[in-house]
Backbone as a chain_set.jsonl record, in Angstrom:
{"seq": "XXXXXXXXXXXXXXXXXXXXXXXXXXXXXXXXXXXXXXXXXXXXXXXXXXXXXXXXXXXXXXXXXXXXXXXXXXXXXXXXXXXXXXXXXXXXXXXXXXXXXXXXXXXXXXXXXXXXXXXXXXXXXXXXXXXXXXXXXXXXXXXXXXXXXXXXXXX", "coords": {"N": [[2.2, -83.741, -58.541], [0.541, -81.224, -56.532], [1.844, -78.969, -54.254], [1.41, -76.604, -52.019], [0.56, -73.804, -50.536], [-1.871, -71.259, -49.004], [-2.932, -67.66, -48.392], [-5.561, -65.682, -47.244], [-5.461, -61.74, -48.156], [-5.113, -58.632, -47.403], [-6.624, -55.702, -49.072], [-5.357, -53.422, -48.44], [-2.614, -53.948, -48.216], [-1.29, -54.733, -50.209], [1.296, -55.159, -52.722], [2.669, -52.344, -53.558], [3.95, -51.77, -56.185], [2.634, -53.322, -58.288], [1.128, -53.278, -60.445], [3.632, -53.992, -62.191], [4.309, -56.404, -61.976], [4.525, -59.633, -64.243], [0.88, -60.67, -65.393], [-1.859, -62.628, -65.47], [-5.133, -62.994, -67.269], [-7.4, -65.005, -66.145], [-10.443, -67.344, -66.274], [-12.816, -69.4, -65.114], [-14.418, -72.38, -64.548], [-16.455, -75.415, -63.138], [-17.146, -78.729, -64.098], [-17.22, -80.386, -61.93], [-17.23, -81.15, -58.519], [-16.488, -83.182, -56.822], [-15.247, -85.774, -57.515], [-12.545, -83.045, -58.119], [-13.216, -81.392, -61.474], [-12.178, -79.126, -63.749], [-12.752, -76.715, -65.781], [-10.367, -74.118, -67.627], [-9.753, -71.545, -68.626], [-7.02, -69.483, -69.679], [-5.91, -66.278, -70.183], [-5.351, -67.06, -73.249], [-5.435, -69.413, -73.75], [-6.464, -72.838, -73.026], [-7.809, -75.151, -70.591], [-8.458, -78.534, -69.416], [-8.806, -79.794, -66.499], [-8.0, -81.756, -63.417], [-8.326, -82.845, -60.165], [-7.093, -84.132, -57.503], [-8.761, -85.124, -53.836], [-7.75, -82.799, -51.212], [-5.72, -80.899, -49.074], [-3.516, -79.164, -48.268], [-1.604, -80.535, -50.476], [-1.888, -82.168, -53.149], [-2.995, -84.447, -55.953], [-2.382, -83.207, -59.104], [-3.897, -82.679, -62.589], [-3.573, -81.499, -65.728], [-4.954, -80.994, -68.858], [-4.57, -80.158, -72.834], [-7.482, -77.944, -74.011], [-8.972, -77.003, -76.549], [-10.035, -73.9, -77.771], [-13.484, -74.02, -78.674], [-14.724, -76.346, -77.517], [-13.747, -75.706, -74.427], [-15.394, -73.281, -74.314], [-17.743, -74.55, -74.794], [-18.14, -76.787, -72.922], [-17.972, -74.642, -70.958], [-20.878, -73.507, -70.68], [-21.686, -75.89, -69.422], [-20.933, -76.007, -66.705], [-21.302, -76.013, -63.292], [-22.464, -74.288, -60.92], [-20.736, -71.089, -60.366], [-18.827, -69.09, -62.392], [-15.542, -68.399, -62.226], [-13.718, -65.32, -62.416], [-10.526, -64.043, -62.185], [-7.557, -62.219, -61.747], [-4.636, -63.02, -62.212], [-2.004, -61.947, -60.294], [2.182, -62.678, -61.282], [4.69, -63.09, -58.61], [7.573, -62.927, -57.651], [9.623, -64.427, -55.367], [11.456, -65.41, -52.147], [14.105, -67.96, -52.497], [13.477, -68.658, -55.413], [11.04, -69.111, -55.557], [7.618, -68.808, -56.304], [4.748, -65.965, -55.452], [1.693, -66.505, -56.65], [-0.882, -64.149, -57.08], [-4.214, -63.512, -56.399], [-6.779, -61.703, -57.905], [-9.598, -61.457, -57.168], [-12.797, -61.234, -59.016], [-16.223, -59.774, -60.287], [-18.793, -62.163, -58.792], [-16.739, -62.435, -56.705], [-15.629, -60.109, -55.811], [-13.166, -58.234, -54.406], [-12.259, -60.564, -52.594], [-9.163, -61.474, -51.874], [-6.862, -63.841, -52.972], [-3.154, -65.378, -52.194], [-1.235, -67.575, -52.894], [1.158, -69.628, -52.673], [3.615, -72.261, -54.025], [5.129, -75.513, -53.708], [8.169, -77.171, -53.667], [8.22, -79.67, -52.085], [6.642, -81.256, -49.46], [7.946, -80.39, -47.036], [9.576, -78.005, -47.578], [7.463, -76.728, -47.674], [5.891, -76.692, -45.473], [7.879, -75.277, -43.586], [8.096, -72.924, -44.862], [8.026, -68.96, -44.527], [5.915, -66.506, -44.753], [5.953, -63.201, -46.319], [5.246, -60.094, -44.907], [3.358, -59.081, -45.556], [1.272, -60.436, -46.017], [-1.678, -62.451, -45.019], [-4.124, -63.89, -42.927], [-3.453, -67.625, -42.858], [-5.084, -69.425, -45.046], [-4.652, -72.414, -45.818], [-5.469, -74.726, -45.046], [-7.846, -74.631, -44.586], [-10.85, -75.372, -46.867], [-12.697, -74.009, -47.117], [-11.427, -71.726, -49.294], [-11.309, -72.938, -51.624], [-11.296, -72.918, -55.289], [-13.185, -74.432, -55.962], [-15.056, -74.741, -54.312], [-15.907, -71.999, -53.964], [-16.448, -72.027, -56.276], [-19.337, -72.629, -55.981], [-20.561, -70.584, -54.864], [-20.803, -70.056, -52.385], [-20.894, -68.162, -48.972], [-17.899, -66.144, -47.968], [-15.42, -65.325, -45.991], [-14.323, -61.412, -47.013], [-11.115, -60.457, -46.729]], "CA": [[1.731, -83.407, -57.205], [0.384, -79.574, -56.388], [1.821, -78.632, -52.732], [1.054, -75.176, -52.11], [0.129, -72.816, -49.131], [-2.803, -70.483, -49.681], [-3.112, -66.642, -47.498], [-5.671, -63.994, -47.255], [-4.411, -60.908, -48.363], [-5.717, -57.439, -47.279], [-6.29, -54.556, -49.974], [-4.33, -52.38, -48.041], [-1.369, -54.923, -47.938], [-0.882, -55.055, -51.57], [2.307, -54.728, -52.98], [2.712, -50.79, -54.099], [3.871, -51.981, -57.415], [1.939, -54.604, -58.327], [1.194, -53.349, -62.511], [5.415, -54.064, -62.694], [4.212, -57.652, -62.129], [3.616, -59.815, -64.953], [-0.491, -60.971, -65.158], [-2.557, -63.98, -66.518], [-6.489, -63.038, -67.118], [-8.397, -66.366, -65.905], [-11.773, -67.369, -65.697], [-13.023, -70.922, -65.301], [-15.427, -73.12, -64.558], [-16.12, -76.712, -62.311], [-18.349, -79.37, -64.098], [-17.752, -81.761, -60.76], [-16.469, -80.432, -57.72], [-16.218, -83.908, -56.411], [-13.647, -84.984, -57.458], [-12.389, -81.576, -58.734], [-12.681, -81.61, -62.77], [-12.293, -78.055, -64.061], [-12.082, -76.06, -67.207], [-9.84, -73.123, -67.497], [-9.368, -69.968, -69.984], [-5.869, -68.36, -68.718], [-5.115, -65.225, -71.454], [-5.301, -67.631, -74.774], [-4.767, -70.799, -73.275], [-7.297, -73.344, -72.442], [-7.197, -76.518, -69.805], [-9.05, -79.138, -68.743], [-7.991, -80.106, -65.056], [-8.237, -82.885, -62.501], [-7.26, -82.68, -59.122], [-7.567, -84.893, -56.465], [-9.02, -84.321, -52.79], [-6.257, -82.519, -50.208], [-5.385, -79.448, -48.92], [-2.222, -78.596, -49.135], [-1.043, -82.038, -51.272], [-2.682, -83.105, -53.923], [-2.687, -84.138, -57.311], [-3.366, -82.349, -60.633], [-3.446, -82.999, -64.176], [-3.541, -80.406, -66.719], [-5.146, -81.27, -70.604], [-4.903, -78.876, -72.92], [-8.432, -77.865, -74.465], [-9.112, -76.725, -77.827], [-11.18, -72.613, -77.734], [-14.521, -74.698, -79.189], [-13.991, -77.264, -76.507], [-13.979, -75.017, -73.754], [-16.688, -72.994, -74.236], [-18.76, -75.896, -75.134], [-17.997, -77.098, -71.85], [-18.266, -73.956, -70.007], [-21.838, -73.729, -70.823], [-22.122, -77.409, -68.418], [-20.425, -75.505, -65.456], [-22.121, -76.083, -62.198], [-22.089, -72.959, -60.172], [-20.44, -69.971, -60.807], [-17.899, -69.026, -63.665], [-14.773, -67.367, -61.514], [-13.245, -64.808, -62.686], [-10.058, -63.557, -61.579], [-6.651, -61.997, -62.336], [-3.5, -63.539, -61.302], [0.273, -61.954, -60.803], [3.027, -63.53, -60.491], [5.538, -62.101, -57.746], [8.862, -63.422, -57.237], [9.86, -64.771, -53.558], [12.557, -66.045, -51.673], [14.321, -69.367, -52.546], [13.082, -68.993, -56.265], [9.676, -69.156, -55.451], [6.279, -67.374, -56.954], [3.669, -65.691, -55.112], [0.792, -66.088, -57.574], [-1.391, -63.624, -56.373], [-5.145, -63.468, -56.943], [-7.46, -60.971, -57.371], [-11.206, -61.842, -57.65], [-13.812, -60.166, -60.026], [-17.646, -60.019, -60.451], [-19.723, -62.624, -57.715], [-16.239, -62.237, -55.386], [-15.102, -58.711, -56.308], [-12.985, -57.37, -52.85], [-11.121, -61.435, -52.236], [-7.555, -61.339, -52.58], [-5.43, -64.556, -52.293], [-1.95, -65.485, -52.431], [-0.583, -68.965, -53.628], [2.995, -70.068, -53.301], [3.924, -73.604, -54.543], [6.768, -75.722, -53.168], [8.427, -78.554, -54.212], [7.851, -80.587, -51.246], [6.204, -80.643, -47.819], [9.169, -80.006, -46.168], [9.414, -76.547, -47.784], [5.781, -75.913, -47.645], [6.14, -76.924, -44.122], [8.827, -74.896, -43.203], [8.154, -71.205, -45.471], [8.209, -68.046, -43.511], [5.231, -66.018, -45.476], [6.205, -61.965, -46.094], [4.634, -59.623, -43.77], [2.154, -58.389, -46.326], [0.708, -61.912, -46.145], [-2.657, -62.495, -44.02], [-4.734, -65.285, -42.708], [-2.562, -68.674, -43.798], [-5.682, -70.517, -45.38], [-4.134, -73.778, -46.418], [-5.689, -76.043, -44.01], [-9.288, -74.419, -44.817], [-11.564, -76.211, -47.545], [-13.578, -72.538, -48.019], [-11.165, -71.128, -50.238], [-10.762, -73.823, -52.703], [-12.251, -72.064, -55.704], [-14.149, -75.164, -56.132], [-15.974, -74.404, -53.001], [-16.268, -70.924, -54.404], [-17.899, -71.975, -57.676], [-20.719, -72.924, -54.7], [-21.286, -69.12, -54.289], [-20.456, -69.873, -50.624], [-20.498, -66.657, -48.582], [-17.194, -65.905, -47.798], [-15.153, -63.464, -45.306], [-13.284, -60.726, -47.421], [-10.209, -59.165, -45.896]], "C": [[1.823, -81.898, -57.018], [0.605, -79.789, -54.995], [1.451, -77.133, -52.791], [0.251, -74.756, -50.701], [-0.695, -71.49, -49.701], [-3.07, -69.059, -48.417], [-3.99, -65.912, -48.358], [-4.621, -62.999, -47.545], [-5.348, -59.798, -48.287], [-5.699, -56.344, -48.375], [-4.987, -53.661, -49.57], [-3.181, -53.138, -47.814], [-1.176, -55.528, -49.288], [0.403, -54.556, -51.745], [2.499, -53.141, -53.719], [2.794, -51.061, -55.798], [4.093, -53.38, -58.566], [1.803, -54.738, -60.097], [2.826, -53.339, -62.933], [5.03, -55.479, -62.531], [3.766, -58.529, -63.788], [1.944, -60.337, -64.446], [-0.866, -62.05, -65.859], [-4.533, -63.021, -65.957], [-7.1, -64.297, -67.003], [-9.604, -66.678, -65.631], [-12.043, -68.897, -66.181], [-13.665, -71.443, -64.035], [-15.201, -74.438, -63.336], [-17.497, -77.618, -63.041], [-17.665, -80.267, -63.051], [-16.756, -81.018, -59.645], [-16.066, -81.838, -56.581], [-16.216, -85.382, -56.943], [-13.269, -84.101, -58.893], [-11.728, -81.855, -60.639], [-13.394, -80.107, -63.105], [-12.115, -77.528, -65.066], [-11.433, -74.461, -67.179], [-9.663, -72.219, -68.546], [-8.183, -69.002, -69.004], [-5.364, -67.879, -70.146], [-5.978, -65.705, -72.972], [-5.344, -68.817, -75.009], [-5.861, -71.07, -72.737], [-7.168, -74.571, -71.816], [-8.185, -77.079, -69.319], [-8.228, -79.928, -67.545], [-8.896, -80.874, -63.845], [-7.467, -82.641, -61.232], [-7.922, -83.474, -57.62], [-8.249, -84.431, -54.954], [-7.815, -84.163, -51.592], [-6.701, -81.159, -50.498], [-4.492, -78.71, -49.199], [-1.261, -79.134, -50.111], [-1.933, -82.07, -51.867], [-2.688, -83.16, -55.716], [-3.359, -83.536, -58.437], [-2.737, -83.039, -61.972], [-4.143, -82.378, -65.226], [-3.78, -81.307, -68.544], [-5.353, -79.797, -71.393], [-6.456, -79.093, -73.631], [-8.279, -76.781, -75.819], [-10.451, -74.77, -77.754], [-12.814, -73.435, -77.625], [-14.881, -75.492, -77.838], [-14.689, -76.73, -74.844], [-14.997, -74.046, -73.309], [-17.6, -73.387, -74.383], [-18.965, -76.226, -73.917], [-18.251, -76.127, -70.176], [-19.995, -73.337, -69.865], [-22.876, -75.126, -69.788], [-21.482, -77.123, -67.249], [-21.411, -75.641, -64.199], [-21.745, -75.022, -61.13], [-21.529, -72.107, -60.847], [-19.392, -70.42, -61.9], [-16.671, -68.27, -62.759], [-14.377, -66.77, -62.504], [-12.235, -64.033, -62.075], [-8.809, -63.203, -62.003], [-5.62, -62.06, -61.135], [-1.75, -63.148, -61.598], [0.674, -62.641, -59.943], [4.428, -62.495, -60.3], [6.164, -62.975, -57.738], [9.138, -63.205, -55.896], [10.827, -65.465, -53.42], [12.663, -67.445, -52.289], [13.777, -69.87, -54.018], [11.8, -69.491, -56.657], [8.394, -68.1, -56.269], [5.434, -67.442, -56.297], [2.626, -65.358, -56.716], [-0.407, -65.751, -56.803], [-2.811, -63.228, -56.944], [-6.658, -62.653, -56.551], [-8.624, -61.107, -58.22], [-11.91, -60.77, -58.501], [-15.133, -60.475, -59.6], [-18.292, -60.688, -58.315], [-18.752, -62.353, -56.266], [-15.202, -60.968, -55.239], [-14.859, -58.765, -54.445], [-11.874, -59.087, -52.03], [-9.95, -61.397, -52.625], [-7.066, -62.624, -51.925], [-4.518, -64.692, -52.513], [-1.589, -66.789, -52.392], [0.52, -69.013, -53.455], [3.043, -72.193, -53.218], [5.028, -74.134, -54.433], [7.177, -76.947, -53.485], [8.373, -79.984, -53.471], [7.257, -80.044, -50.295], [6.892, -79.869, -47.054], [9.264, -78.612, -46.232], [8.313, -75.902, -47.575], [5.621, -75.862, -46.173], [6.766, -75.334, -43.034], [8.987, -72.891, -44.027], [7.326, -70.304, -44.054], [7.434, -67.522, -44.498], [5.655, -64.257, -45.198], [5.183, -61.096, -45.152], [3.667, -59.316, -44.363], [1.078, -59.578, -46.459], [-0.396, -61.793, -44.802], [-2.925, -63.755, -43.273], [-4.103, -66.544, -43.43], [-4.437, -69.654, -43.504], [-5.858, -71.858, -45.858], [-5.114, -74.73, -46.225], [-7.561, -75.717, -44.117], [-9.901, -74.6, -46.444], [-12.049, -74.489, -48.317], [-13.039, -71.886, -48.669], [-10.563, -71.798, -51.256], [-11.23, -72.852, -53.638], [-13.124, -73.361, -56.411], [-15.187, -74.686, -55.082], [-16.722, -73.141, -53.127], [-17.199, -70.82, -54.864], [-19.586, -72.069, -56.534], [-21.793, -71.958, -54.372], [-21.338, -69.365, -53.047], [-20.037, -68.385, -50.729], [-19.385, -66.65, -47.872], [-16.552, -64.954, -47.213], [-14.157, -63.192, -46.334], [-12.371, -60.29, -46.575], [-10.565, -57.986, -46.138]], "O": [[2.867, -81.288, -57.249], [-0.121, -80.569, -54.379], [1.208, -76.644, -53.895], [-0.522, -75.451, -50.042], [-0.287, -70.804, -50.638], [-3.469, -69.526, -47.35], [-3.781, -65.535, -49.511], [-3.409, -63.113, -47.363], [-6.359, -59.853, -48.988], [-4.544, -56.011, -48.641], [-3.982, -53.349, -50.209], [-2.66, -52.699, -46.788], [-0.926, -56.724, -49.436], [0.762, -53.599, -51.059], [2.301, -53.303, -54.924], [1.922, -50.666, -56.573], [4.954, -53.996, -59.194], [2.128, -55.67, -60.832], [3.2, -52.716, -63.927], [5.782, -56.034, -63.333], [2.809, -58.106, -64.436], [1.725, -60.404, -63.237], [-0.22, -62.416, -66.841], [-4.947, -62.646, -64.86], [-7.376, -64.733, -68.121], [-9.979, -66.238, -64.544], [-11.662, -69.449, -67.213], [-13.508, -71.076, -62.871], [-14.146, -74.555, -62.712], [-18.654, -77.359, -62.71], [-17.516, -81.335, -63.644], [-15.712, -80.432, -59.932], [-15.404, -81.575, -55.577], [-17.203, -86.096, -56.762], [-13.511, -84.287, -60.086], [-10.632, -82.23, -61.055], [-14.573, -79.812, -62.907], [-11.026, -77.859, -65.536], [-12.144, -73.61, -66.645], [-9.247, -72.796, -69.551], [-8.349, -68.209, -68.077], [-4.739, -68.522, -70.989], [-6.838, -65.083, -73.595], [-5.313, -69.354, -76.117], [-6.478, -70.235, -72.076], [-6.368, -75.306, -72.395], [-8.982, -76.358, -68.719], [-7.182, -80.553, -67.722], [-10.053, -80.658, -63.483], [-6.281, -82.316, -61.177], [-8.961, -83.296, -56.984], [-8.288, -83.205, -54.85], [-7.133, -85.088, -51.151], [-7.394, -80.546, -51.311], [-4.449, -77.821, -50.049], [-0.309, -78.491, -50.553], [-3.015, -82.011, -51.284], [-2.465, -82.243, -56.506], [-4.565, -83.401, -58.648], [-1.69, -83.616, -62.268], [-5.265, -82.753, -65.566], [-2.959, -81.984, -69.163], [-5.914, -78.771, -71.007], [-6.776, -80.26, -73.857], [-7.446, -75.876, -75.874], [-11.674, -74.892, -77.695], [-13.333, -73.452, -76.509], [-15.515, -74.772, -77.066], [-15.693, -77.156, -74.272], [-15.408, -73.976, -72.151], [-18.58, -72.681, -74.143], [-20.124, -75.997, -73.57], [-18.51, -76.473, -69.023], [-20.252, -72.698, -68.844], [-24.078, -75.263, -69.562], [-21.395, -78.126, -66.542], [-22.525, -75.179, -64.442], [-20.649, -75.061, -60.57], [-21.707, -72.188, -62.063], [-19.116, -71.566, -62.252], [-17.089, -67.13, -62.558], [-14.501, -67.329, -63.594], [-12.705, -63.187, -61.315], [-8.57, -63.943, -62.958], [-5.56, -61.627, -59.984], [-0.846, -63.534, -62.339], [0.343, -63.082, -58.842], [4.994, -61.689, -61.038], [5.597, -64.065, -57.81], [8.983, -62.141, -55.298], [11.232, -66.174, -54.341], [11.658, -68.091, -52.586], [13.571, -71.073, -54.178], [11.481, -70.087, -57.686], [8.455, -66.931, -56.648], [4.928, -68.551, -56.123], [2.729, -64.448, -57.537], [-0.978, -66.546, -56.056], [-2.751, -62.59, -57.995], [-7.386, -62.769, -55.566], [-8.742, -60.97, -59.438], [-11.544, -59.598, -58.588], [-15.326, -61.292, -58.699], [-18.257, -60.115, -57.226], [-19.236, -62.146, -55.153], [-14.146, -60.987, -54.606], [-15.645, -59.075, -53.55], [-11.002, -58.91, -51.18], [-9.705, -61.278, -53.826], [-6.852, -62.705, -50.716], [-4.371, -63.993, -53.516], [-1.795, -67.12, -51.225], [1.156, -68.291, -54.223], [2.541, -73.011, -52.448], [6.019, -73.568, -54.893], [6.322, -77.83, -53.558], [8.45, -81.092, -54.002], [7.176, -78.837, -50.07], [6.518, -78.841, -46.49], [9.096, -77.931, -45.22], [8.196, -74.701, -47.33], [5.154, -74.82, -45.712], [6.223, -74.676, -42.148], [9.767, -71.989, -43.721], [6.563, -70.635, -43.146], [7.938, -67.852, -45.572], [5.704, -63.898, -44.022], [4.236, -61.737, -44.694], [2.722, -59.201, -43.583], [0.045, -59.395, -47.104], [-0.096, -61.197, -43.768], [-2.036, -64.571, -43.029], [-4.219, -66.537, -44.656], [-4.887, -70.212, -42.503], [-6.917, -72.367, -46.224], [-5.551, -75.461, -47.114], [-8.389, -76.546, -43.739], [-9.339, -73.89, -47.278], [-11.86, -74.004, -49.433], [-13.799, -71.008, -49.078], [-9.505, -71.437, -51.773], [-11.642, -71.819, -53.111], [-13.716, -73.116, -57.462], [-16.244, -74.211, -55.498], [-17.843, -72.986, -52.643], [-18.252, -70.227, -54.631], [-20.65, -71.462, -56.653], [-22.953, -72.03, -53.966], [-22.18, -68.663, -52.487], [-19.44, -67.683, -51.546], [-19.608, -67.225, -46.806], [-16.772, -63.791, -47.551], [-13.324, -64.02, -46.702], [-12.782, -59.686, -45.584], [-9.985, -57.043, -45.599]]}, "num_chains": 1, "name": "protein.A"}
């Protein structure tokens, strides 16, 4: 089960030192956006992924994929290809802001991810001040919804 709380995040409300973070390069794909089956390229690492429908609940399931595989598959993508690069920040309570910054078709989106082990916590987190718009509860920044090329507000 993926819980997780999703914020806008303003350029100018980036963390100062953000290249002290580690990074993952990701770019990936959606052949079905209903219900959400995705292929992923993070660094070196490839995944085929399932994830049920929800907002801030819902489930996933991670396969790994083979290089061959993957690009075979990303070739049958429906909509866009994202591309985007994701650090991961350390947060209260042993938490990670994985923080994501778009490329190419959504060059200028920034979001922020944190993942909690239950509702209760997801419920109940206090987001840092550098934190924007809490998009959880909104559908338009799935990046399924993305792949769509939906027009989207930037911060």
């Amino acid at each position: 089960m993926e819980i997780e709380r999703k914020f806008l995040i303003k350029r100018e409300q980036l963390p100062e030192n953000l290249e002290n973070f580690p990074f993952r390069r990701i770019e990936q794909g959606y052949l079905c956006t209903d219900p959400v089956v995705r292929i992923r390229r993070q660094d070196d690492d490839y995944f085929l992924t399932y994830k049920s429908k929800g907002l801030m609940s819902r489930e996933e399931y991670n396969l790994p994929l083979t290089k061959d595989a993957y690009y075979h598959l990303k070739s049958k993508a429906d909509g866009l290809v994202i591309s985007k690069t994701r650090y991961l920040i350390p947060e209260k309570n042993g938490l990670t802001i994985e923080l994501d910054i778009f490329h190419e078709e959504y060059e200028g989106l920034l979001l922020a991810e944190v993942e909690f082990p239950s509702k209760e916590t997801a419920e109940a987190y206090t987001p840092p001040a550098w934190f924007g718009e809490d998009v959880t509860w909104s559908s338009e920044y799935h990046n399924s919804t993305l792949s769509q090329g939906r027009n989207i507000s930037k911060s």
